[in-house]
Backbone as CSV, one residue per row, in Angstrom:
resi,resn,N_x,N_y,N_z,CA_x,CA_y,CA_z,C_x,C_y,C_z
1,UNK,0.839,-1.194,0.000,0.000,0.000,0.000,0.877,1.249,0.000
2,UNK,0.564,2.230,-0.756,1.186,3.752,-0.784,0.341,4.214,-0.573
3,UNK,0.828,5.685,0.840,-0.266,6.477,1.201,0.803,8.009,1.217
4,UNK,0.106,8.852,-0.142,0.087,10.505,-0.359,-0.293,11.249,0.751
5,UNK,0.635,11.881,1.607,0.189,12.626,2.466,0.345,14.401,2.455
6,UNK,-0.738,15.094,2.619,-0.486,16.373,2.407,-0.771,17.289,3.693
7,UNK,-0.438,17.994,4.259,-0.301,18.936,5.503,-0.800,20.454,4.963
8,UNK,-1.988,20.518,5.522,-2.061,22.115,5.389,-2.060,23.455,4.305
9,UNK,-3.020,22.915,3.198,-3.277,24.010,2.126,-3.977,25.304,3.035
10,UNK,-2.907,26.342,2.677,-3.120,27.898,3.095,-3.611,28.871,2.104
11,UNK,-5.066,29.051,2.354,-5.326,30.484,1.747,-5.995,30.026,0.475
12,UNK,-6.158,31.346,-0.308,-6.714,31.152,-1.441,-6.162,30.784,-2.811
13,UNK,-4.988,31.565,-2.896,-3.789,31.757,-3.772,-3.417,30.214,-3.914
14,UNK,-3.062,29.713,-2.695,-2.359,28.440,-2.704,-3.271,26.995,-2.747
15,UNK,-4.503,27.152,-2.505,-5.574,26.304,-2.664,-5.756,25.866,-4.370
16,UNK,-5.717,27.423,-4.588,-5.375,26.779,-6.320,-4.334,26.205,-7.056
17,UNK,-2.908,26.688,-6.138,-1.507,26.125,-6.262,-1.957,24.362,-6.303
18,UNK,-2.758,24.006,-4.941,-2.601,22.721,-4.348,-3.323,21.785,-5.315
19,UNK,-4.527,22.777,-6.126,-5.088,22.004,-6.820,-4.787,21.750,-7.977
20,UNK,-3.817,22.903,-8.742,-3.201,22.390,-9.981,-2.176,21.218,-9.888
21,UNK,-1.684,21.037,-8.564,-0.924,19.846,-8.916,-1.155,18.539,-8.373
22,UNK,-2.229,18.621,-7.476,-2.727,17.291,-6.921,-3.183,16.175,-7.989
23,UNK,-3.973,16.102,-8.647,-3.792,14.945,-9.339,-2.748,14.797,-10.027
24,UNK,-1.840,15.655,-10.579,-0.787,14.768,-11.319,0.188,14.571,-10.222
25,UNK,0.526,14.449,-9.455,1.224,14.435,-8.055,0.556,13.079,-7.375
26,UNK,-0.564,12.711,-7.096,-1.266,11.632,-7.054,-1.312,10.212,-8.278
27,UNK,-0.887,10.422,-9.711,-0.827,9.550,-10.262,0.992,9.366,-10.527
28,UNK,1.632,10.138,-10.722,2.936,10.102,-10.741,3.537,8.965,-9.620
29,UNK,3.113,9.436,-8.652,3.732,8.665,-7.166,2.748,6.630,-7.197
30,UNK,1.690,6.975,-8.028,0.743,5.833,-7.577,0.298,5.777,-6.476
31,UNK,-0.125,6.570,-5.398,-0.874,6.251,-4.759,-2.098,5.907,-4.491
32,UNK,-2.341,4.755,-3.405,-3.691,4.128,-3.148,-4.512,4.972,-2.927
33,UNK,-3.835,5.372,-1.812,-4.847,6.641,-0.804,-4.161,7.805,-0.459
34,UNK,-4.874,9.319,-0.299,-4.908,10.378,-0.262,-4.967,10.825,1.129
35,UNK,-4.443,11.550,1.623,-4.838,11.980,3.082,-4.257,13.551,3.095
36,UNK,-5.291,14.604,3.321,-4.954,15.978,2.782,-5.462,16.787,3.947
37,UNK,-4.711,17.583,4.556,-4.773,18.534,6.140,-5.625,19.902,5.424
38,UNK,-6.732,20.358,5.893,-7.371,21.707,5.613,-7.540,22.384,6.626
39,UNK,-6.959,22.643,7.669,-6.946,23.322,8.617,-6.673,24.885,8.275
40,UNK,-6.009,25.495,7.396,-5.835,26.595,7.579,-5.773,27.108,5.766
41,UNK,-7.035,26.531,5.372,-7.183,26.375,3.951,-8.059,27.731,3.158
42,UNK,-8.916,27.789,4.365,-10.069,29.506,4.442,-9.154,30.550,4.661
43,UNK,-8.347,31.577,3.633,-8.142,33.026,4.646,-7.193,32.417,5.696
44,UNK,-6.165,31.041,5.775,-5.278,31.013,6.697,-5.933,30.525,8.369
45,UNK,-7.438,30.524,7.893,-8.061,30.119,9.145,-8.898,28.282,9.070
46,UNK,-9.813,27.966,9.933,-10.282,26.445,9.495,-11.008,26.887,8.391
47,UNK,-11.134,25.660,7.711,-12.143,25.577,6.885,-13.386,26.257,6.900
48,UNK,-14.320,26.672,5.489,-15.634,27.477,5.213,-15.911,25.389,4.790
49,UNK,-17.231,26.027,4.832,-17.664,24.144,4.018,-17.666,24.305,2.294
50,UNK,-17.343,25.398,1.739,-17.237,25.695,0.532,-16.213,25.081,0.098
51,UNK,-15.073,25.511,0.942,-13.433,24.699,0.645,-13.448,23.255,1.362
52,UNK,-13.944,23.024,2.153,-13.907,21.821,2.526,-14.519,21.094,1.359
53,UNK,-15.608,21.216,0.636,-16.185,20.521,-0.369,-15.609,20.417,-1.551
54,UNK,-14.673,21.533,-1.689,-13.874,22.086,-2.711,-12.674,20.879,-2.570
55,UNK,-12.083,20.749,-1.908,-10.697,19.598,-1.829,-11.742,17.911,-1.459
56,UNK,-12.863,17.797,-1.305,-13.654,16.596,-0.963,-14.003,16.271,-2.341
57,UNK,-14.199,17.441,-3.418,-14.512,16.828,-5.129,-13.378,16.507,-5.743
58,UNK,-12.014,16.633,-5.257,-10.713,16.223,-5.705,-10.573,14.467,-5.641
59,UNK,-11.254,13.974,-5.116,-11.534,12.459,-4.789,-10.356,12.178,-3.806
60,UNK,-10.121,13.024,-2.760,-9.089,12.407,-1.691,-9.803,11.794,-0.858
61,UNK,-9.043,11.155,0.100,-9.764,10.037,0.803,-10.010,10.092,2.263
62,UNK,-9.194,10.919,2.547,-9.450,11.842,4.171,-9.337,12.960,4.126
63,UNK,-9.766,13.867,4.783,-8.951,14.879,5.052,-9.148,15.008,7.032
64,UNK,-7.872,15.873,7.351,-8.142,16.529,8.356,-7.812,18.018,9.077
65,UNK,-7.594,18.048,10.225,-7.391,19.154,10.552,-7.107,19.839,11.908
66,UNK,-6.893,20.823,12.608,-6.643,20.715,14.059,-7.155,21.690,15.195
67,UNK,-5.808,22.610,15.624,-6.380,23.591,16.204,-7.575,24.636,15.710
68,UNK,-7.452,24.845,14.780,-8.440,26.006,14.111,-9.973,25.892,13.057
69,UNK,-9.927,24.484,13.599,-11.352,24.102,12.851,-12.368,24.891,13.025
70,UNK,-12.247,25.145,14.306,-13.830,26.248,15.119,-13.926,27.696,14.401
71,UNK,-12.946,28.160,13.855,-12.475,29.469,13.498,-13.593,29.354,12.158
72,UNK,-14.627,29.252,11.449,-15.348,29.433,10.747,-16.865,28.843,11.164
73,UNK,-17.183,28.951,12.082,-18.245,27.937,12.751,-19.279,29.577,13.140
74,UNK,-20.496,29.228,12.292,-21.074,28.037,12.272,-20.987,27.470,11.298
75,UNK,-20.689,28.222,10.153,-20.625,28.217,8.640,-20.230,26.129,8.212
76,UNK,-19.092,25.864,9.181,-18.658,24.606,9.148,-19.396,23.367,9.501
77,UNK,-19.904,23.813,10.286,-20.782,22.880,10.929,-22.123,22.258,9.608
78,UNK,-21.979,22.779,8.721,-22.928,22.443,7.438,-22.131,21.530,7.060
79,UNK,-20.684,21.098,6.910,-20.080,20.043,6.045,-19.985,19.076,6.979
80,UNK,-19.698,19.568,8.591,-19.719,18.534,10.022,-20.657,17.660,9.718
81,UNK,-22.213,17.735,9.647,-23.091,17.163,9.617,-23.456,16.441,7.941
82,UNK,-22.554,16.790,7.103,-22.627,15.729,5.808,-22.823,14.228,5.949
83,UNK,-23.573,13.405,5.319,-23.470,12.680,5.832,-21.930,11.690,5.410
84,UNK,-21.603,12.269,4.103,-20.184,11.450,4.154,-18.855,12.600,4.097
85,UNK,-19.473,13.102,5.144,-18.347,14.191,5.713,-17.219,13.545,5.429
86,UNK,-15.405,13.481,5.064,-14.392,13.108,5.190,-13.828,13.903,6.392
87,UNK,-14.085,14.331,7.271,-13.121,15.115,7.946,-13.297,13.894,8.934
88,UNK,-12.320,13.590,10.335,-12.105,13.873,11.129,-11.287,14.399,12.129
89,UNK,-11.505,14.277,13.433,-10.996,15.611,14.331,-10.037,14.387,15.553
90,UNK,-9.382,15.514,16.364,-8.684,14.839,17.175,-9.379,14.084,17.964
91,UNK,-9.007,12.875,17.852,-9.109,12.195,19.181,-9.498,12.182,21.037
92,UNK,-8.726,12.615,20.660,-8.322,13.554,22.587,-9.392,14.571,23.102
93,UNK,-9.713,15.282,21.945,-10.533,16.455,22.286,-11.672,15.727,23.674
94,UNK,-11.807,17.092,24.669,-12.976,16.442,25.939,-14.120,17.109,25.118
95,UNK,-15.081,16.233,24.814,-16.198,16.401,24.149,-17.496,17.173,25.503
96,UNK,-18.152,17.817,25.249,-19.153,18.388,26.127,-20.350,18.185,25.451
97,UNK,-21.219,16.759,26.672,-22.437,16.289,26.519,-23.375,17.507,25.585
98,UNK,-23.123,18.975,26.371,-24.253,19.647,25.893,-23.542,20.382,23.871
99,UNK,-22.800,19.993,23.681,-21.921,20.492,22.204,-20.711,19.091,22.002
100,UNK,-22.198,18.036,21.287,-21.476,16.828,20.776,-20.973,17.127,19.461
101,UNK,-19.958,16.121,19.597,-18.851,16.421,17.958,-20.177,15.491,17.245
102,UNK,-20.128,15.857,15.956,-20.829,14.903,15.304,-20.053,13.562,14.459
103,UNK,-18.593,13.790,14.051,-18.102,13.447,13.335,-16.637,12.499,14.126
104,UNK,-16.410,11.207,13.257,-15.252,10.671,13.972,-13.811,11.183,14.538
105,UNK,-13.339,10.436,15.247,-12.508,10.762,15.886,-11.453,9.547,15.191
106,UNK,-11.674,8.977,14.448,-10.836,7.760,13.531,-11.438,7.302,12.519
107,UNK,-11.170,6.705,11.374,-11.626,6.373,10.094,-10.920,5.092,9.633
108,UNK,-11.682,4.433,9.371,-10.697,3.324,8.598,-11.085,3.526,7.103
109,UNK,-10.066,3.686,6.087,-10.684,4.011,4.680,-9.705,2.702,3.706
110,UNK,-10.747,2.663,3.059,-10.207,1.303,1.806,-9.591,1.784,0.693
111,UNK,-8.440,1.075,0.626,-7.956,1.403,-1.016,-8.306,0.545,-2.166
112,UNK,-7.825,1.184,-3.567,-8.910,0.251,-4.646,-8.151,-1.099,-4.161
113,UNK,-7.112,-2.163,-3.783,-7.001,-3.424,-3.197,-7.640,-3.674,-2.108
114,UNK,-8.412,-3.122,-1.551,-9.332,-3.344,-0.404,-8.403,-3.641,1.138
115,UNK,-7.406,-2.867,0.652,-6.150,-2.771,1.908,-6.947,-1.792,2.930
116,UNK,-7.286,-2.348,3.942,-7.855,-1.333,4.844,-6.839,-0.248,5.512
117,UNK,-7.064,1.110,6.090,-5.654,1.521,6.802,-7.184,2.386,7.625
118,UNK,-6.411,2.392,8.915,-7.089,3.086,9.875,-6.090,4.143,10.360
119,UNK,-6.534,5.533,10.629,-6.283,6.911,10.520,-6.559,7.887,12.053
120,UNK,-5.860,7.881,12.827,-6.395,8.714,13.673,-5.141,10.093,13.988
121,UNK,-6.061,10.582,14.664,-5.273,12.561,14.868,-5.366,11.976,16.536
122,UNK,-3.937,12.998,16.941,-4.062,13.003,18.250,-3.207,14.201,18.387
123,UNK,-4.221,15.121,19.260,-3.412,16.456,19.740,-2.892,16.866,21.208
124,UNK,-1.307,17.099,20.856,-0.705,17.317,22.317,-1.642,18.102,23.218
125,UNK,-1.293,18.286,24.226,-1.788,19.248,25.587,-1.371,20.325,25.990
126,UNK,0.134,20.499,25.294,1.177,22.138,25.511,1.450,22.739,24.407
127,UNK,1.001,23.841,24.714,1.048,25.332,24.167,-0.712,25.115,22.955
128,UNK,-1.388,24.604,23.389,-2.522,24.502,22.210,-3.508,25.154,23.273
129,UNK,-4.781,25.487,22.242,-5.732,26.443,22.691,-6.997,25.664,23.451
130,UNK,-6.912,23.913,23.054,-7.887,22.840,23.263,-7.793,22.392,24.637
131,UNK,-8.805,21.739,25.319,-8.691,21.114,26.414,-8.718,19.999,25.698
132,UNK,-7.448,18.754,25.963,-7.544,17.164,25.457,-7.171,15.902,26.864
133,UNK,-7.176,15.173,26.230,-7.378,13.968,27.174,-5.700,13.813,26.994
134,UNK,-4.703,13.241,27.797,-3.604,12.756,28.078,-3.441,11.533,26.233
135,UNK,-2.574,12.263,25.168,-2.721,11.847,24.068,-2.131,10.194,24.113
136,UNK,-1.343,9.864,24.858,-0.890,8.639,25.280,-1.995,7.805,25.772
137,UNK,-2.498,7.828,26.204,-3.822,7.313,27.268,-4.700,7.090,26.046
138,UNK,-4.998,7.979,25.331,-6.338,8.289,24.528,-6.347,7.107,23.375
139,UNK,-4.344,7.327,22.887,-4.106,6.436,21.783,-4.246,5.055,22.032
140,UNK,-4.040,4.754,23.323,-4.004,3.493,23.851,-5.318,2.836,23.804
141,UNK,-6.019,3.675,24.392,-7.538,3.118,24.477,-7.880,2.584,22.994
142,UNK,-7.727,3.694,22.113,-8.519,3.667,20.983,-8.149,2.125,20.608
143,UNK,-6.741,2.021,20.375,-5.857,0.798,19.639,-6.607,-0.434,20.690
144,UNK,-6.490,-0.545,21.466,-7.373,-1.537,22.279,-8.731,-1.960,22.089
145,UNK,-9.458,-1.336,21.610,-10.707,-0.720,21.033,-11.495,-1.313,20.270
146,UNK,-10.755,-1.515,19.501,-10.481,-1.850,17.667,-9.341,-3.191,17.684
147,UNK,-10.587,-4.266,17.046,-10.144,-5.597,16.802,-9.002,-5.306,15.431
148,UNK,-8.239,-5.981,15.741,-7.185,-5.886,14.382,-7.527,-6.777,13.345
149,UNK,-8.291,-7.268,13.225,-9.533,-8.141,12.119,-10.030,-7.172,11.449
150,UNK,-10.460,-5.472,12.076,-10.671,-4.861,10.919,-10.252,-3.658,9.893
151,UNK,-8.685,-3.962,10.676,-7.935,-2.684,9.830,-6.185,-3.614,9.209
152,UNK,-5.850,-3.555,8.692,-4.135,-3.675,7.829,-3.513,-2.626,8.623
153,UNK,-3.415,-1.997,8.704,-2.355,-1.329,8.722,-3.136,0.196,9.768
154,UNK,-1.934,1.020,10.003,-2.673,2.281,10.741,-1.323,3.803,11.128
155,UNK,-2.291,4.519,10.565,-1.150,5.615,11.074,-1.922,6.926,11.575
156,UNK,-0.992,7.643,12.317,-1.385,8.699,13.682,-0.644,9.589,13.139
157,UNK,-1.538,10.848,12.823,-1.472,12.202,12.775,-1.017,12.918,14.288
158,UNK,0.222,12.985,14.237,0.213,13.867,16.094,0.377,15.606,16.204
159,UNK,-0.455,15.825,16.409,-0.158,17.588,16.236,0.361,17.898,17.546
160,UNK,1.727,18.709,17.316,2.192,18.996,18.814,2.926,20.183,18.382
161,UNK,3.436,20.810,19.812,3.953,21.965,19.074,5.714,21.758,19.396
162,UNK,6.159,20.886,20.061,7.717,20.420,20.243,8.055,19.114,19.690
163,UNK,9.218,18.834,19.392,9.692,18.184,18.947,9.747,16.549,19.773
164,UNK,9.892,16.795,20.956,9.915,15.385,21.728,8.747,14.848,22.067
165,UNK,7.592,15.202,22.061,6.586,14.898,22.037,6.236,14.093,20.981
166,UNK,7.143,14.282,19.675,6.797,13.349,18.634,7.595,12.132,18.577
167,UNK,8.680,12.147,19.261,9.565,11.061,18.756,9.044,10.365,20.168
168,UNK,8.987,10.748,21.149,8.069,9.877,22.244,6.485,8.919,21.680
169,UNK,5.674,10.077,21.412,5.031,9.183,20.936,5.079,8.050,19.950
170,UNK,5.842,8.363,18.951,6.629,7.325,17.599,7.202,6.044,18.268
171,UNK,7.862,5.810,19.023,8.621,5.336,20.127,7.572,4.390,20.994
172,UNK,6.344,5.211,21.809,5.755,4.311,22.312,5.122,3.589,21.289
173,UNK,4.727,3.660,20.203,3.864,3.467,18.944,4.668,2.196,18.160
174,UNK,5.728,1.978,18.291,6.638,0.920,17.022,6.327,-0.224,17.202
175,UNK,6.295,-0.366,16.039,5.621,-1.643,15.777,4.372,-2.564,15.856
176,UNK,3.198,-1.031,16.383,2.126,-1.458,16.879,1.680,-0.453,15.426
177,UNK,1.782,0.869,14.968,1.135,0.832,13.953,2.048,1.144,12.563
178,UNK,1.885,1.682,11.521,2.638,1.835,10.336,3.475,3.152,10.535
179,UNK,2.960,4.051,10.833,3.753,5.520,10.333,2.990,6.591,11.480
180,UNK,3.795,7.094,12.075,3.517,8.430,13.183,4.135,9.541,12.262
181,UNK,3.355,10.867,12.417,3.958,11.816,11.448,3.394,13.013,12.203
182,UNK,4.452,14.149,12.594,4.037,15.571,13.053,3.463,16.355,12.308
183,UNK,2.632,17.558,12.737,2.520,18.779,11.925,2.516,19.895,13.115
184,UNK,2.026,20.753,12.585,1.551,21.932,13.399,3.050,22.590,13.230
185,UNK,4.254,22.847,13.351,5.636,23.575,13.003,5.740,24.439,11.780
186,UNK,5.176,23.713,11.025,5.167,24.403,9.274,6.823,24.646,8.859
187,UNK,7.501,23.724,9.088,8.537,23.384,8.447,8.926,21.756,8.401
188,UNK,9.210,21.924,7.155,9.653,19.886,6.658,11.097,20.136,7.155
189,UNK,10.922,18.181,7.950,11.790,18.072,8.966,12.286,17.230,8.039
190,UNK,13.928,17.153,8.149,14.970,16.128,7.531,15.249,14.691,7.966
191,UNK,14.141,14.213,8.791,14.148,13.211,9.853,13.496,12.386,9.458
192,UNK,12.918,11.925,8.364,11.775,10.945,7.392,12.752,9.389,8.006
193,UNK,12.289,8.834,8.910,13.182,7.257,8.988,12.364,6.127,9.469
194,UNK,12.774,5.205,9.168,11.913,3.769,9.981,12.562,3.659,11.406
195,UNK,11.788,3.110,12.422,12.585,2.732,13.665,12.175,1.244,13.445
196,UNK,13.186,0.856,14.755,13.827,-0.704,14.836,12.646,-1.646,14.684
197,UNK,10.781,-1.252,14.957,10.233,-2.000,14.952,9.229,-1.521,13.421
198,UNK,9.943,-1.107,12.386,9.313,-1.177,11.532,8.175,-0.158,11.122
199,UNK,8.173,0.824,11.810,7.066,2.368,12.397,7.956,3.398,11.702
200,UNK,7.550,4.091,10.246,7.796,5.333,9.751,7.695,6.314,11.044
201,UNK,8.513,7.381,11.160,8.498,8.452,11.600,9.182,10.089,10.931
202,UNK,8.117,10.803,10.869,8.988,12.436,10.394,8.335,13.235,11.223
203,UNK,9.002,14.513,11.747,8.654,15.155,13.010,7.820,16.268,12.423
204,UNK,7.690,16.044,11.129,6.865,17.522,10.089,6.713,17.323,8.932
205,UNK,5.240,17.330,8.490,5.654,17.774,6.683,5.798,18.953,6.254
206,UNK,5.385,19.860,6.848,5.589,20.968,6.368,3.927,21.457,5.577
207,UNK,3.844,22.936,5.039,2.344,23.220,4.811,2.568,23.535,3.031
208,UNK,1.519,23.282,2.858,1.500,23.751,1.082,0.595,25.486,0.990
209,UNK,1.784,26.325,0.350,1.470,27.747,0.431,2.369,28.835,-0.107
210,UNK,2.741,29.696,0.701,3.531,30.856,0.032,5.083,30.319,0.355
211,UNK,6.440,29.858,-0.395,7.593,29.876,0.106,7.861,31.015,0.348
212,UNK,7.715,32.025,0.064,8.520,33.173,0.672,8.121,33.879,1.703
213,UNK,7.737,33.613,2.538,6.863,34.112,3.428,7.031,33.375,5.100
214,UNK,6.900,34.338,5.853,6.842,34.224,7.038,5.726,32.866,7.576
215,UNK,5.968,31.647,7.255,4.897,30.679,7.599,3.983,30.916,6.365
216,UNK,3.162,32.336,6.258,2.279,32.716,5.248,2.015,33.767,5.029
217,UNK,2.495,34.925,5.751,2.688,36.006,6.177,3.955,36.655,5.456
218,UNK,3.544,38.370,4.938,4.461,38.429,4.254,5.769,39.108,5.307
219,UNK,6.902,39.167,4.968,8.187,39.732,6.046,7.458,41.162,7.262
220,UNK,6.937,41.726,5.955,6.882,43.293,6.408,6.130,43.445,7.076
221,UNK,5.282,42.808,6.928,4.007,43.028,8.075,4.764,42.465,10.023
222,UNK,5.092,40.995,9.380,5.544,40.581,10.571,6.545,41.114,11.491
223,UNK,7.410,42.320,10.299,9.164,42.457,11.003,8.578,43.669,12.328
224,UNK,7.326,44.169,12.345,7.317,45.316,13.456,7.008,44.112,14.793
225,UNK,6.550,43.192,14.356,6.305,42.387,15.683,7.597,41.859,16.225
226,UNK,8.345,41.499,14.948,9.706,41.177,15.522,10.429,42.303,16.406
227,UNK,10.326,43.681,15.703,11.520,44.508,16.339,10.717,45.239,17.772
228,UNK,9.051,45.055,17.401,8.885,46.072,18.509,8.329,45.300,19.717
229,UNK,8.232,44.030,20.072,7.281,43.123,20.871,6.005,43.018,21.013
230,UNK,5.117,44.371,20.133,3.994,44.637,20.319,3.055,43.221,19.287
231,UNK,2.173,42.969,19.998,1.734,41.358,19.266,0.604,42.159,18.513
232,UNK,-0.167,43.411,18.257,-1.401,43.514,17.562,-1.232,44.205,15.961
233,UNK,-0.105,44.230,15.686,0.002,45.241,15.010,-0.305,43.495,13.438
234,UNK,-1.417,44.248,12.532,-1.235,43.740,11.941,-0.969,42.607,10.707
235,UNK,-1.064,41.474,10.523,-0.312,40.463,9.725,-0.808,39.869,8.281
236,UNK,-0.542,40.539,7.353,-0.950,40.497,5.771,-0.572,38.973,5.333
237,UNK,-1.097,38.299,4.327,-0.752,37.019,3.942,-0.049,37.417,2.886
238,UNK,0.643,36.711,2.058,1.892,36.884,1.214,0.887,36.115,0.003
239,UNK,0.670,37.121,-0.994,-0.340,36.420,-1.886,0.664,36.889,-3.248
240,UNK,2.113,36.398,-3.570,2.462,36.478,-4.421,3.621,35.569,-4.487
241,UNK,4.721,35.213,-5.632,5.694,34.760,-5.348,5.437,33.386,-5.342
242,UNK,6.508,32.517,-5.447,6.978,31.058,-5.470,5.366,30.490,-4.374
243,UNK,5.436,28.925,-4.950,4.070,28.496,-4.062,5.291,27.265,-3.573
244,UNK,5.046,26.296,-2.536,5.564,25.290,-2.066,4.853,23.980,-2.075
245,UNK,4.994,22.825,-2.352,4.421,22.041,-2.543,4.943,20.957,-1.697
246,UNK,4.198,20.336,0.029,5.171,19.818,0.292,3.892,18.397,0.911
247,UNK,4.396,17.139,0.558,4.257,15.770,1.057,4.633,15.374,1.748
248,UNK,4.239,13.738,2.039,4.978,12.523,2.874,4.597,11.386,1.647
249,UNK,5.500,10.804,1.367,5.334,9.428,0.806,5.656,8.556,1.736
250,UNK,4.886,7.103,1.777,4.905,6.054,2.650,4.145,4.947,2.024
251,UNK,5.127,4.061,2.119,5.188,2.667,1.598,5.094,1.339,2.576
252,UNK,4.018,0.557,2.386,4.168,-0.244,3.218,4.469,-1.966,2.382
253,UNK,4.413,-2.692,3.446,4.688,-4.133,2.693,3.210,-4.520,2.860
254,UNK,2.307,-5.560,2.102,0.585,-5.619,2.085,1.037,-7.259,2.868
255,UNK,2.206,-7.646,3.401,2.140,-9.002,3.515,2.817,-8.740,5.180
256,UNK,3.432,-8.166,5.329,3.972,-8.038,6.864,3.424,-6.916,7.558
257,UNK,3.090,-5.643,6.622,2.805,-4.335,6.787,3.056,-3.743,8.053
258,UNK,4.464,-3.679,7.428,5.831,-3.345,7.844,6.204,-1.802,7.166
259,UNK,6.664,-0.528,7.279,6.652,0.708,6.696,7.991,0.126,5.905
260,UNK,7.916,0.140,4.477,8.980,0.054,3.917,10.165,1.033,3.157
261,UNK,9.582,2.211,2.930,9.668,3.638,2.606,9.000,4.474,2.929
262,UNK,9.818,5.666,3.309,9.359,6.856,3.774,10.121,8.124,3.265
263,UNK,9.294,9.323,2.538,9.781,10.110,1.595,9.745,11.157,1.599
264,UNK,10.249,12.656,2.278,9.452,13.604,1.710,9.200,14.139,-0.023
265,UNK,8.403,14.630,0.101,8.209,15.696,-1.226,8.315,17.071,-1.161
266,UNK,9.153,17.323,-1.910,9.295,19.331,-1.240,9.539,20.068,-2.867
267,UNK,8.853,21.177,-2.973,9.388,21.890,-4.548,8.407,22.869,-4.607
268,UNK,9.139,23.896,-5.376,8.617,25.119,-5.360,8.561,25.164,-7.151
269,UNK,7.164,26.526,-7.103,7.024,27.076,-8.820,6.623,28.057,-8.541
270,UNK,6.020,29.063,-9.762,5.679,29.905,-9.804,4.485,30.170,-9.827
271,UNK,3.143,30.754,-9.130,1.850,30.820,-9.413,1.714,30.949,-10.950
């Protein structure tokens, strides 16, 4: 099984970047399955259900997303309640009886070989805006949960905002599922490797959007926050210039399913 992974289409500019090259980027590589981050795909904020529907007619096969889903709500809550919504949300999140999530917290999705792979998000507890459940604890349960009769293979989205938090979790994780992979940093990490029990790990893919730019943000806006400490002043998106195009490739074996390759994808063009 090969699974295309994409982190984080930003904005408007780059939504169209993401979409001129997703299918040929998807047949080039051969991949089974699609798995595409829209978190900060609206204006740099969560998803409108316009764009969510907009990357759901691309025929990808998940998508997800993290801290900033709420940031267009209620407006969102129209694609929440689809009935074949593709999104789901973290795991961890403490759900409140009186404001139920409607939508999973894991997915198992089929590829055209009927290779099952099961998919879950789990978001750290430091420096994020969410109240979550202890992401160790949460992952555990789930995997316990879930008979292994009905998934092949499985990999964990971990959004955190440090670095050891990922290779810990990767670590407790080997050899129990296929591939642990960071986001939330918005820089691709040089660290794409298998560990000893056969478990892909990279600490980032990185976001698809403006390369020249402050995350997404253009210099100038940002440099008064730099020089003056003042946090309000401000912050323009960088809607010109080079776009970035950045993946995870991951390869598994369909007979041991075992991570056999692990790849980034990184390259820049011109709008």
């Amino acid at each position: 099984m090969r699974v295309l992974i994409f982190w984080d289409i930003y904005g408007r500019l780059w939504r169209k970047a993401f979409i001129k090259e997703y299918q040929d980027l998807k047949e080039k590589h051969q991949a089974d399955l699609c798995v595409v981050n829209i978190e900060n795909i609206t204006s740099g904020r969560g998803p409108a259900t316009v764009h969510a529907q907009m990357i759901d007619n691309l025929w990808v096969d998940l998508m997800t997303w993290w801290d900033h889903i709420f940031d267009n709500m209620p407006d969102i809550a129209t694609y929440f309640w689809k009935e074949n919504c593709k999104l789901i949300r973290p795991a961890n999140f403490i759900v409140s009886d009186k404001f139920p999530l409607p939508w999973d917290w894991y997915r198992i999705i089929t590829s055209p070989s009927w290779k099952r792979l099961l998919v879950i998000q789990i978001l750290w507890e430091v420096f994020m805006n969410h109240k979550v459940e202890n992401p160790f604890h949460k992952i555990t349960e789930i995997l316990d949960s879930i008979s292994q009769s009905e998934y092949d293979s499985c990999i964990v989205e971990f959004h955190r905002e440090t670095t050891a938090e990922l290779y810990g979790m990767a670590n407790y994780l080997d050899g129990r599922v296929w591939l642990v992979y960071g986001t939330h940093t918005h820089i691709q990490t040089n660290d794409a490797h298998v560990l000893a029990w056969w478990t892909g790990i990279i600490t980032d893919i990185w976001m698809n959007g403006p390369f020249e730019s402050v995350i997404w943000a253009t210099f100038e806006s940002v440099e008064k926050r730099f020089l003056s400490w003042i946090s309000k002043w401000k912050i323009m998106q960088q809607l010109k210039g080079k776009y970035i195009i950045n993946a995870l490739l991951v390869d598994m074996d369909d007979t041991t399913w075992k991570c056999t390759n692990i790849e980034n994808i990184s390259f820049t063009w011109k709008l």
